[in-house]
Every structure is written in structure tokens, then in C-alpha cells.
DSSP file (Angstrom, degrees, kcal/mol; ACC not computed):
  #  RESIDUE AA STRUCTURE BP1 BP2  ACC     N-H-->O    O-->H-N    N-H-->O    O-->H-N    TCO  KAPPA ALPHA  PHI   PSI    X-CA   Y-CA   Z-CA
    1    1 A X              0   0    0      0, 0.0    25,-0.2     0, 0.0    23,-0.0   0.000 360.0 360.0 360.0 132.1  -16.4   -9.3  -24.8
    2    2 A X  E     -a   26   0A   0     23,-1.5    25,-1.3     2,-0.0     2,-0.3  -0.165 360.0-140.7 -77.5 172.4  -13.9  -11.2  -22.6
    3    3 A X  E     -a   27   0A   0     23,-0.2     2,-0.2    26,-0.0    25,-0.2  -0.963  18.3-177.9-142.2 134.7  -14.7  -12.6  -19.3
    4    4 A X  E     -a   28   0A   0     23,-1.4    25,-1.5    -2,-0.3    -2,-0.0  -0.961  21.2-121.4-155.3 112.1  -12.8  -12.6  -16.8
    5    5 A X  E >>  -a   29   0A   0     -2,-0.2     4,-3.5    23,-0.2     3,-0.8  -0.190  24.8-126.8 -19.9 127.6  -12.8  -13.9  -12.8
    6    6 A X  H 3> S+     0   0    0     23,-1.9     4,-2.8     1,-0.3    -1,-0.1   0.885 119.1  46.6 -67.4 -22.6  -12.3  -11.7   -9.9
    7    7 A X  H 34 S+     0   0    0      2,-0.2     4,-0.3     1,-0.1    -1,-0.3   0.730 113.0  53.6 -91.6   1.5   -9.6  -13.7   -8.6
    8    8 A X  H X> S+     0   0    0     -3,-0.8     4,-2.4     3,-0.1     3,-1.3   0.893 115.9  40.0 -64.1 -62.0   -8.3  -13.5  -12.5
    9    9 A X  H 3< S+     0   0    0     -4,-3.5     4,-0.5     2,-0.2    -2,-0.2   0.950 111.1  57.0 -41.6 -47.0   -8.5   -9.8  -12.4
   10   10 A X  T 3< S+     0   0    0     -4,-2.8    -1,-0.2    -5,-0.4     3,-0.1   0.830 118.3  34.8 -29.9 -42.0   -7.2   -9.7   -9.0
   11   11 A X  T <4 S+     0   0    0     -3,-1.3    -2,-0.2    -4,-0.3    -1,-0.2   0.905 130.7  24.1 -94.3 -60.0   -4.4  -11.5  -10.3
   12   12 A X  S  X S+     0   0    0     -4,-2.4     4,-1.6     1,-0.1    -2,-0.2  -0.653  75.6 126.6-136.6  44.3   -3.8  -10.1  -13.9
   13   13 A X  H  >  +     0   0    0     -4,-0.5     4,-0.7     3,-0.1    -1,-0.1   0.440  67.5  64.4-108.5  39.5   -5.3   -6.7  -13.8
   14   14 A X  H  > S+     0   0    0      2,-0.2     4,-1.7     3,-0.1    -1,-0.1   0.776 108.1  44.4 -93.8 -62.3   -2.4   -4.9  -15.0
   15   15 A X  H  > S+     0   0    0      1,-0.2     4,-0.6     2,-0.2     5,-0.2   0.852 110.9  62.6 -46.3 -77.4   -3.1   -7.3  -18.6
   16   16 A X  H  X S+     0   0    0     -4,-1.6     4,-1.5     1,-0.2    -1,-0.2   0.647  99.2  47.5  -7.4 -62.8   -6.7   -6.3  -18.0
   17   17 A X  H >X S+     0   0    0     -4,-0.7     3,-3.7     1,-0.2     4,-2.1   0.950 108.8  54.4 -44.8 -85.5   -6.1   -2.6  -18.4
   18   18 A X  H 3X S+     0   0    0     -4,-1.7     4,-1.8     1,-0.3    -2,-0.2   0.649 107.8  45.3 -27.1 -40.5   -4.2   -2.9  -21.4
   19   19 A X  H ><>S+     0   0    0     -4,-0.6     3,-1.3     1,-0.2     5,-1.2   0.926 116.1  51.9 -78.0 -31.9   -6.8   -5.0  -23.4
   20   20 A X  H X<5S+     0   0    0     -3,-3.7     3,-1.4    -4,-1.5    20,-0.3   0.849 108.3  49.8-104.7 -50.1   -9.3   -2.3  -21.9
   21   21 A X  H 3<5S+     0   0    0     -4,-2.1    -1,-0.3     1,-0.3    -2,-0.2   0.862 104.0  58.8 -44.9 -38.5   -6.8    0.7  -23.3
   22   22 A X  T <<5S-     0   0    0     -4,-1.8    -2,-0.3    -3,-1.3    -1,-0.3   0.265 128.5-104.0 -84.2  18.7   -6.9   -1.1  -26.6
   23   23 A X  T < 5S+     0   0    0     -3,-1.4    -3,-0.2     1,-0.2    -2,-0.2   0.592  80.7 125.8  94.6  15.4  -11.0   -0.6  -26.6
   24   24 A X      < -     0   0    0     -5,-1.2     2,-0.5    -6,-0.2    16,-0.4  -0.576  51.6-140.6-109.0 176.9  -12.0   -3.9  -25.7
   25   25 A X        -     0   0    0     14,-0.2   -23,-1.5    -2,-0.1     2,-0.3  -0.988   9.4-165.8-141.3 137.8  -14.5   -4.4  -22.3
   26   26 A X  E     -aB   2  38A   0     12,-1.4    12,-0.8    -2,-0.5     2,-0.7  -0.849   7.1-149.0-114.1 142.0  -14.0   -6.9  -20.4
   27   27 A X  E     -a    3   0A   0    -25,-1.3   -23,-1.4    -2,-0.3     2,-0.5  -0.917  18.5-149.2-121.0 139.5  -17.2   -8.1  -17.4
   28   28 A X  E     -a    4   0A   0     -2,-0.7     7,-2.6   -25,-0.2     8,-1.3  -0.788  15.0-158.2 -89.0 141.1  -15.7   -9.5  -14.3
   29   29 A X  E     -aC   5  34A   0    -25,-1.5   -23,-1.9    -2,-0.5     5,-0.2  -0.737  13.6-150.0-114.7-179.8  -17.8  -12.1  -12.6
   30   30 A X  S    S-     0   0    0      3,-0.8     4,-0.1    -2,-0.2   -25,-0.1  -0.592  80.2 -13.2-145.7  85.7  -18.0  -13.4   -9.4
   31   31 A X  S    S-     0   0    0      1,-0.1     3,-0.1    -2,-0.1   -26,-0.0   0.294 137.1 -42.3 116.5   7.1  -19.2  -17.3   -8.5
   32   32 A X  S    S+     0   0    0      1,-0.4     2,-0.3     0, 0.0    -1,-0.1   0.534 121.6 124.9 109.3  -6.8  -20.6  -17.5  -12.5
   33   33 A X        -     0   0    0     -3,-0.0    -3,-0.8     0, 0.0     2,-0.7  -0.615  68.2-140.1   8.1  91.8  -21.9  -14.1  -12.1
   34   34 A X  B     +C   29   0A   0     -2,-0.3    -5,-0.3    -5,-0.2    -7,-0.0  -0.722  37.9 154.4-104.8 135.0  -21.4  -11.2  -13.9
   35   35 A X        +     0   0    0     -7,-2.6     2,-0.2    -2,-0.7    -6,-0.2   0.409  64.6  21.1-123.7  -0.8  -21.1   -8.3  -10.9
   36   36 A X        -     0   0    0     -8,-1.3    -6,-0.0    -3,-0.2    -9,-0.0  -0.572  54.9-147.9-149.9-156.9  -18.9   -5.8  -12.9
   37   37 A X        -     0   0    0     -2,-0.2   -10,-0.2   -10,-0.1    -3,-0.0  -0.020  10.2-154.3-154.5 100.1  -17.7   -4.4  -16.3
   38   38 A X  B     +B   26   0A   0    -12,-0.8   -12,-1.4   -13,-0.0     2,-0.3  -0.418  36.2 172.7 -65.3 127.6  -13.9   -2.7  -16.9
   39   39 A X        -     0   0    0    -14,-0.2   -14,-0.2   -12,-0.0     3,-0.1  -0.926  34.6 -93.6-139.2 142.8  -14.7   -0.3  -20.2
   40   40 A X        -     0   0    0    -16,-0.4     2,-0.5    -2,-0.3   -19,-0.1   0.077  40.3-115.3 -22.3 126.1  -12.8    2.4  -22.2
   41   41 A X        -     0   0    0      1,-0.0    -1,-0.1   -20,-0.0     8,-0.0  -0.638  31.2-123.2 -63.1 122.6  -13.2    5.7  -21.2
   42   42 A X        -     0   0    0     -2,-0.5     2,-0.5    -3,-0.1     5,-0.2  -0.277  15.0-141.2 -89.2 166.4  -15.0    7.8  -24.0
   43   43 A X        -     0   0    0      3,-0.9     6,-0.3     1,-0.1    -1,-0.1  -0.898   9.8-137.3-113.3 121.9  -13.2   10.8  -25.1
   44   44 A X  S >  S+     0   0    0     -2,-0.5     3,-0.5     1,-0.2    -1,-0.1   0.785 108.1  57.1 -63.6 -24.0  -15.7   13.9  -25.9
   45   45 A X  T 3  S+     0   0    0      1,-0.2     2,-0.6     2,-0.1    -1,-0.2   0.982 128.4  16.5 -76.7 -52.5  -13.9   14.7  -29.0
   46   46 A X  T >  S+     0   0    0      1,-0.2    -3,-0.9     2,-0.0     3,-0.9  -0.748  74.0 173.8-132.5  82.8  -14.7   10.8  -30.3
   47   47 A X  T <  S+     0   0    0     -2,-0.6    -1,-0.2    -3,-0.5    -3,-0.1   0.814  87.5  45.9 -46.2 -38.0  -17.6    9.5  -27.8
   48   48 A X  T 3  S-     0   0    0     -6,-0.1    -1,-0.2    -4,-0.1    -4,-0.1   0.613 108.4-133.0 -96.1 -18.7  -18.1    6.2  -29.8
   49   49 A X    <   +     0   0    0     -3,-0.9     4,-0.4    -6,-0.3    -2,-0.1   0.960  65.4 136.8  65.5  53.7  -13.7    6.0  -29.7
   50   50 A X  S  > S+     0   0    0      3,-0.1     4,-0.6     2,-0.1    -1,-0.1   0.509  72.1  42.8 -96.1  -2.3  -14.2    5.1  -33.7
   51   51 A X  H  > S+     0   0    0      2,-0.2     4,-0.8     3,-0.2     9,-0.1   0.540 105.1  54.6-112.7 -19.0  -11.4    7.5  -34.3
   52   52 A X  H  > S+     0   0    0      2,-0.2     4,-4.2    -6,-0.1    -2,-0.1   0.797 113.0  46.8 -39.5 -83.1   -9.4    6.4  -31.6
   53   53 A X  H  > S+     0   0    0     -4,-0.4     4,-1.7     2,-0.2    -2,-0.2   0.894 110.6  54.6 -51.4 -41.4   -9.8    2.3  -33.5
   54   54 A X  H >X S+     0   0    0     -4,-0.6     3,-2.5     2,-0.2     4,-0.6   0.835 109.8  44.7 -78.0 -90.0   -9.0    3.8  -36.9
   55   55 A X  H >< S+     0   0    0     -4,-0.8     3,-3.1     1,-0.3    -2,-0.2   0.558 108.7  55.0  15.5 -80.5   -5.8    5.2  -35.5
   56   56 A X  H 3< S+     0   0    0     -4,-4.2    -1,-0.3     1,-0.3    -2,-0.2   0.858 109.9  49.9 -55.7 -30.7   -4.8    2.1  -33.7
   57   57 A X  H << S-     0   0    0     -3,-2.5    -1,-0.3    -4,-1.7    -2,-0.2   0.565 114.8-107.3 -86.0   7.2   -5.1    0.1  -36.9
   58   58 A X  S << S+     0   0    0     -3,-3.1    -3,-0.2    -4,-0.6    -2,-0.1   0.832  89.1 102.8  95.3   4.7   -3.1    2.2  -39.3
   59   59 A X  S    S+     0   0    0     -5,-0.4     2,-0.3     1,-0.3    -5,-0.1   0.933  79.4  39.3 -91.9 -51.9   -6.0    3.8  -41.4
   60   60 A X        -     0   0    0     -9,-0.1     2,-0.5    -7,-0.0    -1,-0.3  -0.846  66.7-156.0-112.0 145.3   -6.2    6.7  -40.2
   61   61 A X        -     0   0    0     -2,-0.3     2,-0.1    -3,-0.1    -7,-0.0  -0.949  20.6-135.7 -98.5 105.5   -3.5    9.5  -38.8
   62   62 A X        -     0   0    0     -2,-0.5     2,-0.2     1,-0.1   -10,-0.0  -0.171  19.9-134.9 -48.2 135.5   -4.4   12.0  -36.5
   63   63 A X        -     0   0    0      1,-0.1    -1,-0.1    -2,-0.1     4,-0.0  -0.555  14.7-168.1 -96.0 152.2   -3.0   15.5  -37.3
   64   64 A X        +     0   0    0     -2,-0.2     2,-0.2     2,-0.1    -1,-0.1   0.563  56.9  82.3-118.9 -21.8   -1.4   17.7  -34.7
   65   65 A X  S    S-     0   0    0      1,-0.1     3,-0.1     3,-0.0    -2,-0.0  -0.491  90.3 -84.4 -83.5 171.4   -1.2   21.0  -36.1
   66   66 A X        -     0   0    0     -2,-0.2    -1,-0.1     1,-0.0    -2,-0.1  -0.065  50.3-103.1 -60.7 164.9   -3.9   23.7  -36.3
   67   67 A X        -     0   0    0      1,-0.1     2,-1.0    -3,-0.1    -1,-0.0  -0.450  42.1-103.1 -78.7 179.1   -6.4   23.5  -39.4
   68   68 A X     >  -     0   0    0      1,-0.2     4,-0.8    -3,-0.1    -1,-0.1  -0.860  38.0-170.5 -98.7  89.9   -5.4   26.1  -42.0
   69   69 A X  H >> S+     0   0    0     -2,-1.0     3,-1.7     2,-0.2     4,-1.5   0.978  79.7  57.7 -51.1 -54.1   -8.4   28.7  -41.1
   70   70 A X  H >> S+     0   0    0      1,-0.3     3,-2.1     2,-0.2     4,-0.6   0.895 108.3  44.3 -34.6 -77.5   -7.3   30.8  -44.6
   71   71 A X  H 34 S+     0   0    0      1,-0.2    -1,-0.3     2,-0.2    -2,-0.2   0.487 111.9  53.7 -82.7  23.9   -7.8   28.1  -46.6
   72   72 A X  H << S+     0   0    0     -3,-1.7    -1,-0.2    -4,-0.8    -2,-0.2   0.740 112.4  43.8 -80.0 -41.0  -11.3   27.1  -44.8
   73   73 A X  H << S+     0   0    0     -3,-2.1     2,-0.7    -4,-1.5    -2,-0.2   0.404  81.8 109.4-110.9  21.3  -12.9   30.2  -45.2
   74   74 A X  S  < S-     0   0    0     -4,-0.6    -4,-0.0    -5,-0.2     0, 0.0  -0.841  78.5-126.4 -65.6 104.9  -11.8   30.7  -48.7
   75   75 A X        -     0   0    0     -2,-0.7    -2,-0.1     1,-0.1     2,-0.0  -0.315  24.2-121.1 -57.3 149.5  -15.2   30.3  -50.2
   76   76 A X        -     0   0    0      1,-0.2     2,-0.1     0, 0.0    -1,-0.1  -0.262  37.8 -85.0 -57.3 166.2  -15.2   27.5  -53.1
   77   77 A X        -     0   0    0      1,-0.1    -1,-0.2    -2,-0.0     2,-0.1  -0.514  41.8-118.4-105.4 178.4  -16.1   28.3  -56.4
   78   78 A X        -     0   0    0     -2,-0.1     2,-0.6     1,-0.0    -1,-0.1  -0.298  11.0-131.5 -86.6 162.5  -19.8   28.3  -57.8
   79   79 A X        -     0   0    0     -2,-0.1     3,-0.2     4,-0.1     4,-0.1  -0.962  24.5-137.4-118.3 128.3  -21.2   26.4  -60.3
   80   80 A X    >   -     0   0    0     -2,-0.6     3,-1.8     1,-0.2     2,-0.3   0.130  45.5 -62.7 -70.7-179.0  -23.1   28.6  -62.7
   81   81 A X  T 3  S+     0   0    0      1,-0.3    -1,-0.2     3,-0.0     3,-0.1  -0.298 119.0  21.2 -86.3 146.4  -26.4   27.4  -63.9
   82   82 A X  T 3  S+     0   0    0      1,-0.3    -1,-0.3    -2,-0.3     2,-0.2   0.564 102.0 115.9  91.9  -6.8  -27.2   24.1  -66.0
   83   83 A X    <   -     0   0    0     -3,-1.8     2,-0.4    -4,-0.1    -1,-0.3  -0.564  55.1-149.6 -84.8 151.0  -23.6   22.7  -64.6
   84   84 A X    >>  -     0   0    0     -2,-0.2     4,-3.3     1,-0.2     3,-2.1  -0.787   8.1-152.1-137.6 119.3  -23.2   19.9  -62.4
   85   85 A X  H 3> S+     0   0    0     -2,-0.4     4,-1.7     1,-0.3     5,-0.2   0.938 101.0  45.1 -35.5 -53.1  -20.3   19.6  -59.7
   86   86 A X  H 3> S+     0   0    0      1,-0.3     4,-2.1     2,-0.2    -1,-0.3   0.803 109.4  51.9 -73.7  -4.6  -20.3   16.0  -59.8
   87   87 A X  H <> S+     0   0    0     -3,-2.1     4,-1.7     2,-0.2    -1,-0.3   0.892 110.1  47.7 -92.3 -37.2  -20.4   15.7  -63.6
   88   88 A X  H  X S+     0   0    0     -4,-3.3     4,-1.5     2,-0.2    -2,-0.2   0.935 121.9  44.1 -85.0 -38.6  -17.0   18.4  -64.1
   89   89 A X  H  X S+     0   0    0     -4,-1.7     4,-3.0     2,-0.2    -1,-0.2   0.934 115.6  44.0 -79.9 -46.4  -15.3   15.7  -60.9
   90   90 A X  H >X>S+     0   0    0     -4,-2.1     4,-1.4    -5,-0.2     5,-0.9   0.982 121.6  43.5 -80.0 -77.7  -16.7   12.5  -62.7
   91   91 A X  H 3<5S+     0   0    0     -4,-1.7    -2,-0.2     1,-0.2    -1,-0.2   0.599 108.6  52.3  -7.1 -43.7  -15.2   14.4  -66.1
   92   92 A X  H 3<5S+     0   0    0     -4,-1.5    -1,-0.2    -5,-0.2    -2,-0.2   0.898 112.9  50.3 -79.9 -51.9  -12.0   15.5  -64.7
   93   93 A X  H <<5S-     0   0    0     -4,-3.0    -2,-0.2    -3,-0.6    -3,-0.2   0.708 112.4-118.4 -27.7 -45.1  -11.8   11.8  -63.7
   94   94 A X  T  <5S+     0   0    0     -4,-1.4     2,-0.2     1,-0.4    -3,-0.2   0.572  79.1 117.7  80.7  18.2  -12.6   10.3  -67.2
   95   95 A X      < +     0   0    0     -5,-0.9    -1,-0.4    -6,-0.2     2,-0.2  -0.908  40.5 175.4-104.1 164.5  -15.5    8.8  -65.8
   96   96 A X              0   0    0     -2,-0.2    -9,-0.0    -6,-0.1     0, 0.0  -0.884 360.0 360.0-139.6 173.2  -19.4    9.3  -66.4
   97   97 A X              0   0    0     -2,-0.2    -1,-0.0   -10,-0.0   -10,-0.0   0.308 360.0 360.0 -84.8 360.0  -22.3    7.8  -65.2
């Protein structure tokens, strides 16, 4: 967490924002003080803004079109008895346990 002077904020809180846009919190003090704290606003969709940080690094891409409802409520198929999903995935793989 940065630190920062009021008469350095005062001064430079245009930079301030930014670092504060990229997620980071910053606490202003005031004589050696800490009197304040600049923080991200959380986003209801991603409260904790971990989706938000994966984004900004490149991991992850946020989608913009609608999900594909059809194929969501197209049930998946069953596995009959004495089968195991993860054994036909680890199989299809060529791997076993």
C-alpha cells in the first residue's frame, strides 16, 4: 500500500487516481498520520475486483456478447451406472490415475 502526503496528493492526485484505477490503495497522511485512504471502487458484478486484475494482466478476456442460453440449457449427458465421468475425461486424455 503506497503512502502518500496530503500536500503530495494535493499536488499529484491526478497520478494518484490512476494507480488507484489500476486497484492499488493508497492512505494519505497528514503530519506522519494516516487521516485518509483513496481505494478502488468495487464493482457488484466482481466485489473483490479479482476479475477486473485478471483482465488487466492479460489472463483473462472478458466476453461481450450474450451467453448462448440454447446451449446452457441443453442438458449434458448421463452417465449410466458403474461409469465414472472423470475416468471416460482422464481416458479420452490417455491419462489414468
Amino acid at each position: 500500500m503506497k503512502m502518500a502526503t496530503i500536500t503530495q496528493a494535493k499536488n499529484g492526485l491526478s497520478a494518484l487516481i490512476d494507480r488507484v484505477k489500476a486497484g492499488e490503495s493508497i492512505v494519505i497522511s497528514d503530519r506522519g498520520r494516516a487521516v485518509a485512504r483513496l481505494e478502488p471502487v468495487l464493482d457488484r458484478a466482481d466485489p473483490d475486483g479479482r476479475l477486473a486484475r485478471l483482465e488487466r494482466s492479460g489472463i483473462v478476456r472478458v466476453g461481450t456478447a450474450a451467453p448462448p442460453v440454447d446451449l446452457i440449457r441443453v442438458p449434458g449427458p448421463s452417465v449410466g451406472p458403474g461409469f465414472s465421468g472423470v475416468q471416460a475425461v482422464l481416458d479420452e486424455r490417455g491419462e489414468s490415475w
